[in-house]
N, C-alpha and C positions, 0 to 999 in steps of 0.2 A: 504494500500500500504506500503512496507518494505521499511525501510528507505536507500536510495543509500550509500554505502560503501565505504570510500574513503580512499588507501593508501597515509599517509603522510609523507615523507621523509624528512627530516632537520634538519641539523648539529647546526645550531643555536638554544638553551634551550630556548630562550627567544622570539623567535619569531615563535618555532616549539607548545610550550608552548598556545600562543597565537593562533593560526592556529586551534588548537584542540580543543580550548573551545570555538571559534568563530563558526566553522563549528558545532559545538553539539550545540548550543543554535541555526542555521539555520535549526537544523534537520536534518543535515547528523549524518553518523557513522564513525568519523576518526580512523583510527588507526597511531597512532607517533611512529615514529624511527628514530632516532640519526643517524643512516648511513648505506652507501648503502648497508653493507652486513647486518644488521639487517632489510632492507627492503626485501633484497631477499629474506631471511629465512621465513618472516612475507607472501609475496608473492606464495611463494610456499605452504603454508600451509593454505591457504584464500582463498575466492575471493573475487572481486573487482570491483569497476566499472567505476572509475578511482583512477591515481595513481596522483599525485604533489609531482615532486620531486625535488632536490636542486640539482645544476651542479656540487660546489664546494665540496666534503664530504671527510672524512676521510674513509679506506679500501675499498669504491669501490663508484668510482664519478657517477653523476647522468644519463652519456650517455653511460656508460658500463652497470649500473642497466637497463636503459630502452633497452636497446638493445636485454640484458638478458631477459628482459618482453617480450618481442616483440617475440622473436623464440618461446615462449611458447602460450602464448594469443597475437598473433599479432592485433587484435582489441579492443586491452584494452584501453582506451585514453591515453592521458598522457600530463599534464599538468607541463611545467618546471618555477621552482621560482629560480631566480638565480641574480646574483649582476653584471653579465657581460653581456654587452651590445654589444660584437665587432660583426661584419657583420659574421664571421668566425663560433663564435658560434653559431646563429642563421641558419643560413644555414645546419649544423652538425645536429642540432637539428629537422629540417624539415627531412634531410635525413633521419633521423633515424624513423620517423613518427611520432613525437609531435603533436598532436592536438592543443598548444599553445603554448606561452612564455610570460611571464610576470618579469619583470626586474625591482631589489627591488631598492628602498622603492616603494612598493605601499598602494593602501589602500584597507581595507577590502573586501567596497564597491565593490570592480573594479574585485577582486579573488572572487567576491560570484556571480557576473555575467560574467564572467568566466566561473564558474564552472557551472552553470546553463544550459548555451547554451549550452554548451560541452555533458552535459545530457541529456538535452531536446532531443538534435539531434540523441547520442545514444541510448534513450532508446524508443524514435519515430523508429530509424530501428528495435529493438527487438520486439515490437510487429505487427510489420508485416508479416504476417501468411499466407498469401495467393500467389499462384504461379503467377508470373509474367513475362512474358519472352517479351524481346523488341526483333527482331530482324533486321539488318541491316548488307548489302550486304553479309559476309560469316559469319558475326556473330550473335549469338545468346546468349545476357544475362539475366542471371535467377536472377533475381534479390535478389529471396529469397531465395538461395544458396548462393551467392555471389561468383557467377561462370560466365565466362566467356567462352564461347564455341566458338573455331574458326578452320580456315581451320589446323593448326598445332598443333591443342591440344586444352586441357583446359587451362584456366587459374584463378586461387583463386585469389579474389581478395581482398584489405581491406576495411573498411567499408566507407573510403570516397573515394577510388575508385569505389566501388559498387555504390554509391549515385551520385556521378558526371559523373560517365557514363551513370546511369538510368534519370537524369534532360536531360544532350544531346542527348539522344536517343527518348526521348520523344517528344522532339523539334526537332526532326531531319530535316536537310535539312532547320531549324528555326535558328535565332538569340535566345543565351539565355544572357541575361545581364549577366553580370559582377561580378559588386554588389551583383544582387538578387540573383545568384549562392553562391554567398559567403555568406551571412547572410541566406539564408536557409539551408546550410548545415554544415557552420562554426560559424553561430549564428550572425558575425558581420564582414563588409567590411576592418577590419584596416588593414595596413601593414602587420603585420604578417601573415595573414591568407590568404592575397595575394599573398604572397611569397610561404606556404604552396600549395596552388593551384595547383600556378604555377608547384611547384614539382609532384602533381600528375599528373595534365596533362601531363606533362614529358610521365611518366611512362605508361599511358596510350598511347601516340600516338607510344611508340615503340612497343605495341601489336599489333596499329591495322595495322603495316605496314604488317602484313601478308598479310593484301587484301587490292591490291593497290586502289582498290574503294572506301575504305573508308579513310576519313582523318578526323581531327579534325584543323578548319583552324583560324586564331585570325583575327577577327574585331578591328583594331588597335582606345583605346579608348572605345569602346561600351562595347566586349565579344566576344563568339566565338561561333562556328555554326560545329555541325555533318555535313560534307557534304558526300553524297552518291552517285556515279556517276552509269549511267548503262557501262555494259561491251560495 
């Protein structure tokens, strides 16, 4: 098995330093860059299979680079290391489609299971190979497309959209936790990844108002439940 590839982004020598001989003595393959236009450069000429990048950088900060990531490989993760903690950036950072945030100082430990779950979870959706289509009342999801087929079009989705729409569609008309939604697909329940969620569900339930049959409705406390009504 090739060793997962990981774009490193950090303006800090000493701690970007440290990140690359950490992550090479766990068995990834870092690639370091000092800032965000030497990650774009490295970016476009690579690939990857997650990025970790710093918020703060000299010529191009770390939610401009991932944004840039993002129209090219919107499914690329992206793990942000960053020294600010305000509610504002965190939010920013989900919008844009962070798979995490991690707010320094931390410790090795904590970025190498991180970075784990973050993989495990993408590289569990790459190998699945085989055609899967959930459907429910005008829609139909292909799972292994990461397509969403409704009364108004298609719709491409990302890959923790494809994943959180195939859990509730599965359960449909079920309770699915919470929690277990979140540690199967985000690796782990914390804040962050709640937040995260949260944001796709967002996005997810302004698709499916195309049919008003379907909704996606919150068990305050538990989780939330696909409901499907008949016409």
């Amino acid at each position: 098995m090739s060793k997962a590839r990981l774009l490193v982004v950090e303006d800090d020598p000493n701690l970007g330093d440290i990140l690359k001989e950490y992550l090479e003595m766990k068995g990834y393959e870092p690639t370091l860059c000092r800032d965000g236009e030497e990650g774009w450069n490295k970016f476009k000429k690579d690939k990857y299979d997650l990025c970790l990048l710093d918020i703060m950088m000299p010529k191009k900060d770390g939610f401009t680079l991932a944004k840039e990531i993002k129209k090219v490989q919107e499914d690329l993760p992206i793990l942000f290391l960053t020294a600010k903690n305000q509610k504002e950036d965190v939010i920013e950072g989900l919008k844009i489609g962070a798979d995490d945030y991690l707010t320094k100082p931390f410790s090795m430990e904590e970025l190498l299971l991180r970075v784990n779950a973050i993989l495990r979870r993408t590289q569990k959706g790459q190998e699945t190979t085989a055609l899967k289509v959930y459907k429910f009342g005008d829609f139909e999801l292909h799972y292994d497309k990461q397509l969403l087929e409704g009364p108004k079009g298609p719709h491409k989705l990302t890959s923790k959209e494809n994943e959180l729409l195939r859990l509730l569609a599965a359960e449909m008309n079920r309770l699915v936790n919470r929690s277990h939604a979140l540690k199967q697909i985000w690796g782990d329940d914390s804040y962050f990844n709640a937040r995260s969620m949260d944001v796709y569900l967002s996005k997810i339930r302004k698709i499916l108002k195309d049919d008003p049959k379907v909704q996606i409705i919150t068990v305050h406390g538990e989780g939330f439940k696909l409901i499907v009504t008949e016409d």
